[in-house]
C-alpha positions as a Markdown table, in Angstrom:
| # | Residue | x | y | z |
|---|---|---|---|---|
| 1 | Unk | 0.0 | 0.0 | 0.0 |
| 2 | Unk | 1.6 | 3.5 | -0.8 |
| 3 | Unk | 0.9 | 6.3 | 1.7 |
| 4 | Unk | 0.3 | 9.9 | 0.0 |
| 5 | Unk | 2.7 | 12.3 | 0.8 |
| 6 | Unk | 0.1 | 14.9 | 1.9 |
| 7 | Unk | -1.4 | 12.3 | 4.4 |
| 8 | Unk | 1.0 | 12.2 | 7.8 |
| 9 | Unk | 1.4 | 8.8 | 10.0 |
| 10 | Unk | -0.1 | 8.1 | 13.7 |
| 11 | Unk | 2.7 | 7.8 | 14.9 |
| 12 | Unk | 6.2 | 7.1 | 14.4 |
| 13 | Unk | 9.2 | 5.2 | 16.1 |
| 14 | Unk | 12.6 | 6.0 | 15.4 |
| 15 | Unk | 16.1 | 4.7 | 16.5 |
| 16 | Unk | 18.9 | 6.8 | 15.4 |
| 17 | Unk | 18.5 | 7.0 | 11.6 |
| 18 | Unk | 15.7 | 3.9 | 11.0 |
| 19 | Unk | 12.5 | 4.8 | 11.4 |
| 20 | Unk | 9.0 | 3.0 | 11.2 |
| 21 | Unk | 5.9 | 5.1 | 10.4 |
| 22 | Unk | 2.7 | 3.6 | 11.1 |
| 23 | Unk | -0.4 | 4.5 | 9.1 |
| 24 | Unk | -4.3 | 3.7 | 9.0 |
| 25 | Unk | -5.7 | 2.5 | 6.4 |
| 26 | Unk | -9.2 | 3.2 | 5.1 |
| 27 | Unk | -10.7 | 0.0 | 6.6 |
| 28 | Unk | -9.3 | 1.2 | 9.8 |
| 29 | Unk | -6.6 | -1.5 | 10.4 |
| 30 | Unk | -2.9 | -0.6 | 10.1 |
| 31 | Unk | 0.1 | -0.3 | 8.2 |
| 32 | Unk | 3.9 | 0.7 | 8.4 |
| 33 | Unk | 6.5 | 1.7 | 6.0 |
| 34 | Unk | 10.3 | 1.5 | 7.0 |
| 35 | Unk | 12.9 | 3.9 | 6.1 |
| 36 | Unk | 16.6 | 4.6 | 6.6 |
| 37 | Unk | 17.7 | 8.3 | 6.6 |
| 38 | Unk | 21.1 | 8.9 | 5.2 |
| 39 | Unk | 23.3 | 11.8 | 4.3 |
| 40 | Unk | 24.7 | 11.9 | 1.1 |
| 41 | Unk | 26.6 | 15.5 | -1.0 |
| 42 | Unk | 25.1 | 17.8 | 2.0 |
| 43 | Unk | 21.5 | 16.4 | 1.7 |
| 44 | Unk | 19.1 | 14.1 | 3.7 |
| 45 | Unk | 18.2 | 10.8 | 1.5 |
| 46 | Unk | 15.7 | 7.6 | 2.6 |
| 47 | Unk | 15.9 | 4.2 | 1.3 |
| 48 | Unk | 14.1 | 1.1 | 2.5 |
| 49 | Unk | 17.6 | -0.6 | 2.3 |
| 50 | Unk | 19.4 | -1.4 | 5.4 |
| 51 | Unk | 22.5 | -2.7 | 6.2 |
| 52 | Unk | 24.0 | -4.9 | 8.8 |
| 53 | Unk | 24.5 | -2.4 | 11.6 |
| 54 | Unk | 20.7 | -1.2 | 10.5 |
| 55 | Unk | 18.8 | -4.3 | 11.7 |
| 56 | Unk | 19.3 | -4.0 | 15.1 |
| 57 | Unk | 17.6 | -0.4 | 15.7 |
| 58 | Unk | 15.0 | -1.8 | 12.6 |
| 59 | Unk | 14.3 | -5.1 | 15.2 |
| 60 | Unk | 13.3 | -2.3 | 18.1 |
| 61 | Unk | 11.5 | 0.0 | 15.7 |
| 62 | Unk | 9.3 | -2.6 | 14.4 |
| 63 | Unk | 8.8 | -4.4 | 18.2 |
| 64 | Unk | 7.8 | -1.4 | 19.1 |
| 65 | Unk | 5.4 | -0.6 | 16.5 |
| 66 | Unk | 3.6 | -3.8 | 16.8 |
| 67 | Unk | 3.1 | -3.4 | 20.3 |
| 68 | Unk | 1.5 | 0.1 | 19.7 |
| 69 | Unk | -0.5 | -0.9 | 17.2 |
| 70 | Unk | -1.7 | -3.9 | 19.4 |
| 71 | Unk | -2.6 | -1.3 | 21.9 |
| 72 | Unk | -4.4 | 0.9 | 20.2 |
| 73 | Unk | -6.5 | -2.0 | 18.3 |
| 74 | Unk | -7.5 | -3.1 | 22.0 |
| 75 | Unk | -8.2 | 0.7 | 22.7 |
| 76 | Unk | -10.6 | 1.0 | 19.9 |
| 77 | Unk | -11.7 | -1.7 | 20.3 |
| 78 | Unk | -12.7 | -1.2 | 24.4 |
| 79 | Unk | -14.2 | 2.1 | 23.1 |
| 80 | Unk | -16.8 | 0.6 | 20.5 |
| 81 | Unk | -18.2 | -1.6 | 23.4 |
């Protein structure tokens, strides 16, 4: 699914340069893109490559997205009952 750039994410989890951006989709549920800022000839790049020394701040981001969006799918959930 690709986000448009004019819609923003609920939230978003970053660990140095990786970052996961978690969105809601139009049925409600969710879904997160993952990125990797980078500097390259004095600007700021992104790429959803990572490298070796990437994965372990990519294995926190995305731990830590699911258990948000876990917790806000029981919140909305609680608050339809």
């Amino acid at each position: 699914m690709t986000q448009s750039t004019t819609n923003k994410p609920v939230h978003s989890i970053r660990y140095g340069n990786v970052r996961v951006a978690i969105w809601r989709n139009e049925t409600g549920f969710h879904n997160v893109t993952l990125e990797r800022s980078y500097r390259k000839d004095d600007q700021w790049k992104s790429s959803d490559s990572f490298g070796r020394d990437d994965l372990p701040k990519l294995t926190a981001a995305v731990e830590e997205a699911y258990r948000w969006i876990f917790q806000n799918a029981k919140d909305a959930e609680e608050s339809h009952e």
